[in-house]
N, C-alpha and C positions, 0 to 999 in steps of 0.2 A: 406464383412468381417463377420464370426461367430457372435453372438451377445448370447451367454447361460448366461442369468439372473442368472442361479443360481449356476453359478461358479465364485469362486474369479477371481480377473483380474488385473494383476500389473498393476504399470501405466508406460506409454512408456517412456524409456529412451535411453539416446549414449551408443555403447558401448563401446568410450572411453572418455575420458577427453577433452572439446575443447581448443584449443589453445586462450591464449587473452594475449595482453602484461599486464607483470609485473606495470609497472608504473600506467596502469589506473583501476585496482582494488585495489595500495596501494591508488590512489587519490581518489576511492568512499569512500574507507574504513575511511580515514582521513575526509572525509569533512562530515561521517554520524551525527557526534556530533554536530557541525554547524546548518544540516539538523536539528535535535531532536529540539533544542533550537527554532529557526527558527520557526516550528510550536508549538511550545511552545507559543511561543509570540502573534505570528497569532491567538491562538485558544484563548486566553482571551483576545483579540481586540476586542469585539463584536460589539460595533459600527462601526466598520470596515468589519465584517462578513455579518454584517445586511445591510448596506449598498450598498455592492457590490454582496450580492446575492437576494436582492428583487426582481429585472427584472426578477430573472430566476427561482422565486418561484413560477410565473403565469404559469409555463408550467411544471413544476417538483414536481409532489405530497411530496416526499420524502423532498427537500429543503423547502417547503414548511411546513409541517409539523415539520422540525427541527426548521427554525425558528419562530413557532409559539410557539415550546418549549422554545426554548434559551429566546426569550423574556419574556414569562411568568417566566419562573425561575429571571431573569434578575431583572423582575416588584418585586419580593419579597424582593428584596433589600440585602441579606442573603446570606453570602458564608455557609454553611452547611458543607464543609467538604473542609479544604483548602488544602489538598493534592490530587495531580492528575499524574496519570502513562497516558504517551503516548509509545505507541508500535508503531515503524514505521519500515518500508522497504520503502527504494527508490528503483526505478526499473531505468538504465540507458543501452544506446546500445553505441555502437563504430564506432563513426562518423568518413568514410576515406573525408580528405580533403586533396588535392595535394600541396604539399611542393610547392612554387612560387618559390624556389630557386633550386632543384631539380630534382622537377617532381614528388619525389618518395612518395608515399601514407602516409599520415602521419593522425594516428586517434587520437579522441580525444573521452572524456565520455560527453556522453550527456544524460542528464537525458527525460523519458518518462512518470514517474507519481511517486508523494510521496504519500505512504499509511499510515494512522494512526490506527492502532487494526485492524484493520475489515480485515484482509488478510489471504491468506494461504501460508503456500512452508516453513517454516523453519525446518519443522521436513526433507520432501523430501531434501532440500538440504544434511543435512547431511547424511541421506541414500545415495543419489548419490555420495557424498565423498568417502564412505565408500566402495560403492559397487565398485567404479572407482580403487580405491586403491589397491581391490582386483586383479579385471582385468587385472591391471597392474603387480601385482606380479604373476600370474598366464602364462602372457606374457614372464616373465623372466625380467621384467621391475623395482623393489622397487622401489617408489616415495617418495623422503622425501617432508616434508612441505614446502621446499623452492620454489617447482614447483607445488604439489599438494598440497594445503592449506592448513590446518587443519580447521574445522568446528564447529563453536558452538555456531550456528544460534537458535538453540530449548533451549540451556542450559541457552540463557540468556530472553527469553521469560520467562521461567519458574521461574528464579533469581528478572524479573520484577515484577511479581505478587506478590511473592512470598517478596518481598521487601515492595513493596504495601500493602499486607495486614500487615508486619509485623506497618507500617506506622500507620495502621487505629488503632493500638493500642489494641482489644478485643482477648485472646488468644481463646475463643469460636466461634468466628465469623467463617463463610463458605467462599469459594469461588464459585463465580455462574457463568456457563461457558455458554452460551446461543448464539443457532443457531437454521436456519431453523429447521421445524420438521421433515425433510425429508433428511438434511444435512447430511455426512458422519462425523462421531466421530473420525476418525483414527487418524489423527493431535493433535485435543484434548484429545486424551488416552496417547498417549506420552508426550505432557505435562503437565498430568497428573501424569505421573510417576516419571519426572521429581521434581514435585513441592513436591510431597509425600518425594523421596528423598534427596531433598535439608533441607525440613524443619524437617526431623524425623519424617513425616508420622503426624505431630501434626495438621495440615488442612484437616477440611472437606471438598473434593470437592463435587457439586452438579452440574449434567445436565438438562436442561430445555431449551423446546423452547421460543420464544417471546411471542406465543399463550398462554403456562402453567402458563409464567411471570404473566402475564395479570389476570391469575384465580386467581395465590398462593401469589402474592405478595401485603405486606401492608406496609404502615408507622406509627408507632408507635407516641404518640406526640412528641417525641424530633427527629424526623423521621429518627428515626433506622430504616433501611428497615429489613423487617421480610419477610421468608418464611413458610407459611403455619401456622403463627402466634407462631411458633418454635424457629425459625435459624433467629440468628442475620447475616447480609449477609454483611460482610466486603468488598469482591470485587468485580466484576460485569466484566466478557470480554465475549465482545461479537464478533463473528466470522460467515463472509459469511453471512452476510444482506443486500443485492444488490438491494433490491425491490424499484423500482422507484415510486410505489405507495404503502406506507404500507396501512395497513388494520388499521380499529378505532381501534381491540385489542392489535396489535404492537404499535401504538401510545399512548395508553394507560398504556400499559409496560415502555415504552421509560420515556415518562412521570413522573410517579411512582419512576422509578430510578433516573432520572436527580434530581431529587426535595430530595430525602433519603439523607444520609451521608454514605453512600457506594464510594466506590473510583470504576467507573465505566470508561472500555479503550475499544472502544474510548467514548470519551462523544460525545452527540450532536455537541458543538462546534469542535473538534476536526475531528468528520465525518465532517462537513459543507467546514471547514479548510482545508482538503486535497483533496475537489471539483476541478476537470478539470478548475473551470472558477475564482478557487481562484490562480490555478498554474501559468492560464495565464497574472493576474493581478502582479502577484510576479516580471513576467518576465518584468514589464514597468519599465521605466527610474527611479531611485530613491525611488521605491516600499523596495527592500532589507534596502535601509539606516534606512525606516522608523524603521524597527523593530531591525534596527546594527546601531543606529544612534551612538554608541561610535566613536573617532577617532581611537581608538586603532583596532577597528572592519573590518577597510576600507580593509584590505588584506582579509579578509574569506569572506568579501564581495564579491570582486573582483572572487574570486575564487566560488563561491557558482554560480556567475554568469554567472563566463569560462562553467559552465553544460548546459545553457539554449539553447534548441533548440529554432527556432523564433517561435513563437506563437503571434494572432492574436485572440483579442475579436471580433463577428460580433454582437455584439447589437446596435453600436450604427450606424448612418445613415450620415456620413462625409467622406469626400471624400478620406480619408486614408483608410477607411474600404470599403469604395465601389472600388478604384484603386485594394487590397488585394484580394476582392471577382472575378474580373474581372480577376485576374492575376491566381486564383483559377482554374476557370471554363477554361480559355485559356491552363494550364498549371497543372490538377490535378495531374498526376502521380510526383509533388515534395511538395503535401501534404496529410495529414491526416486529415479527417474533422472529431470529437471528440464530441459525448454526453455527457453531464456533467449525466452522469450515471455509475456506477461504478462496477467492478465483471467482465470487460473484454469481447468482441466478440460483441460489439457493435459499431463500427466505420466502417465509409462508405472510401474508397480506390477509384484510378483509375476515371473512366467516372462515376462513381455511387455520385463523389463530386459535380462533375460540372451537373447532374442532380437534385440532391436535393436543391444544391444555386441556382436553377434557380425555382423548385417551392417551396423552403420552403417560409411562410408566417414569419411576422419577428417575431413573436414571436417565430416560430421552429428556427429561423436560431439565433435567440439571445439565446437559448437553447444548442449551439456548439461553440467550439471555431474551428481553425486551429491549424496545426501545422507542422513547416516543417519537410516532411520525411526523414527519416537521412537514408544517403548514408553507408549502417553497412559493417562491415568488413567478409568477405565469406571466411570458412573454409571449410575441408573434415569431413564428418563422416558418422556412420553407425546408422541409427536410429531403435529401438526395437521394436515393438506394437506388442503387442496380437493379434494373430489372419491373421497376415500379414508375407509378408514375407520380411527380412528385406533388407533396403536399402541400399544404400552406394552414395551418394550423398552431393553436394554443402549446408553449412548449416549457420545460421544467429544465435546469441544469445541475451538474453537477461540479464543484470547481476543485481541481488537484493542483497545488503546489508541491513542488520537487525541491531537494534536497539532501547534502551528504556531511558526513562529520568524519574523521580519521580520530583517533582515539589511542591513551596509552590506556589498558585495564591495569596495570601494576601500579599506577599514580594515580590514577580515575583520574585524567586530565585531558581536557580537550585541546587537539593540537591543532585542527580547520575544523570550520564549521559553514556550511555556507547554505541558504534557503533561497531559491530563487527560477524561476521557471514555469510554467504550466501546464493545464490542458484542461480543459470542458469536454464534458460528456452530456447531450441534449436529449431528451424523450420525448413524446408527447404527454402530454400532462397527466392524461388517465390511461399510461403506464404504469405499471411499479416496476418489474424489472427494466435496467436502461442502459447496460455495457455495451464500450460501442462493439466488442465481441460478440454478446449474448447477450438476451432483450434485445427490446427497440431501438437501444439508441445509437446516437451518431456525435462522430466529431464535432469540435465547435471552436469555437476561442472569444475572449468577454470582448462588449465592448460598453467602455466606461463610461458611469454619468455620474 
């Protein structure tokens, strides 16, 4: 493939709309609010955070580091700022499971990974709406929303902050949007534009990396976070911080903010919260009740659970987990073995599982969980990439619903909640890695039947 540095480069998409049934993106859509809540709860458990991610803070700089924060802030005894924005996207695929009464393929939504702030794809998705929609008319084809959804994945990201800061009260205060120093801005200029729009242009937005965080940022005594001893800094999102080991000036940053009265998404807790090995502890018998222990609750339960692929902790050394591992290494290609590392293109597939359970040490192998590989539903299409020439092949998706909640922690009371939005991510089928970053894959958006 061409590879010219110094030309733009779209990012590879279908060029049409994949097919996904109706019923299982009304059912992400509806269960997003559940989801929100859900890690709502999870993330100001922290005796419940701490407890269940100590083992894997010996192998994981980054866990480690967070809960060295969470507890320090914790030890000050002080909520500082009781309102909290969670941004999340869950990402689910289309489990085929054969009808026992039939025969005939019947799928179901199973969830892959929930993300709290730290992600990217809402602006993409609706570009891919957009662009599909054209496509489509250009075919001779008009698509109303009934089949080609309508999109408005970025509009409520934007809405969230934008809510948030209205929350923090200061009409002077910034908004601080902070990623790598090397990260692309494009996602964050659109919501960007969006937040400018929403509010009358009356918020300053400010970009900064972790790095700059680290240099410009102070706490005031009633720890207003300040920038450059200027800018009262009302919100804090941060975006594409995947680093499994930050550096002492990221930790430093991180720090800094957690401890301010800034409304910061995700917070530590909330990263810690949406960890691979918090997912797979969600998925044990009676884990959901803890945090829906309402009776009225028992259905969203139930349903929040219908998502769960099986998933398997290996840290502990009992004969459930060793039977698990044995069934692993006999039987990889019907799992995925999973780093509690985050930012995607990290998980071991095929004979590369049953290599690694045979020499991880148990601290590596109590460092991953399992997870069964879901049997996903296979379409036609034509995929786009720069530089290639395009395909027309067998394809697999990925479906992300978006989503935000604002939050009092001193009531545990939900103040908005709202689940709505999306994006697809498409591969070819005998891919395993498929971000439209990293891997194979490309942009997409459903189209319903």
């Amino acid at each position: 493939m061409m590879d010219k540095k110094d030309a733009a480069k779209f990012l590879s998409f279908t060029l049409f709309p994949s097919p996904i049934p109706r019923r299982l993106l009304t059912k992400a859509v509806q269960l997003q609010k559940a989801f929100n809540e859900l890690y709502f709860r999870v993330s100001q458990d922290h005796k419940f955070l701490i407890e269940k991610l100590k083992p894997l803070a010996h192998s994981n700089g980054r866990v480690r580091a967070w809960l060295n924060i969470l507890e320090e802030v914790q030890s000050e005894a002080i909520v500082r700022q009781p309102i909290t924005l969670l941004l999340a996207r869950s990402d689910y695929m289309f489990h085929q499971n054969e009808d026992k009464f039939t025969n005939d393929a019947a799928y179901e939504l199973k969830q892959i990974e929930f993300n709290s702030g730290n992600y990217g794809g809402p602006a993409f998705g609706v570009r891919a709406t957009e662009l599909h929609r054209h496509i489509m008319e250009l075919s001779g084809r008009k698509m109303s929303d009934e089949f080609l959804p309508n999109n408005v994945s970025e509009q409520h990201m934007a809405i969230g902050i934008y809510e948030a800061w209205k929350s923090y009260g200061d009409p002077n205060a910034i908004v601080l949007m902070v990623s790598n120093k090397f990260s692309r801005w494009h996602e964050f200029i659109q919501i960007d534009l969006l937040i400018e729009e929403i509010s009358k242009k009356k918020i300053k937005i400010i970009y900064l990396s972790l790095f700059e965080c680290a240099e410009k940022l102070s706490l005031d005594d009633d720890f207003t976070l300040r920038l450059d001893n200027i800018y009262s800094v009302g919100v804090v999102h941060f975006k594409n911080l995947f680093s499994s080991n930050p550096s002492p000036q990221v930790i430093t940053a991180r720090r800094i903010i957690e401890r301010s009265k800034a409304i910061s998404t995700p917070t530590v807790a909330q990263d810690l919260a949406s960890t691979k090995k918090i997912q797979q502890v969600l998925a044990m018998p009676g884990m959901l009740e803890r945090f829906f222990p309402e009776p009225e609750s028992a259905e969203i339960v139930a349903e929040l659970r219908s998502t769960f692929a099986g998933m398997w902790g290996l840290d502990k050394g009992d004969d459930v987990t060793t039977a698990v591992i044995q069934e692993a290494i006999k039987n990889p290609a019907n799992y995925v073995l999973k780093p509690s590392q985050e930012g995607g293109g990290h998980n071991f597939w095929g004979e590369e599982i049953a290599e690694k359970l045979l020499s991880f040490s148990h601290e590596e192998r109590a460092a991953h969980i399992l997870m069964q590989r879901v049997k996903p539903l296979i379409v036609k299409n034509i995929l786009v990439r720069a530089y290639e020439n395009i395909q027309y092949e067998n394809v697999i998706s990925e479906l992300s619903i978006f989503g935000y909640l604002i939050g009092n922690v001193n009531e545990m009371k939900v103040l908005q909640n709202m689940g709505d939005g999306h994006m697809m991510r498409t591969k070819p089928s005998d891919s395993d890695e498929g971000g439209a970053g990293k891997g194979n894959g490309v942009i997409d958006s459903p189209f319903l039947f």
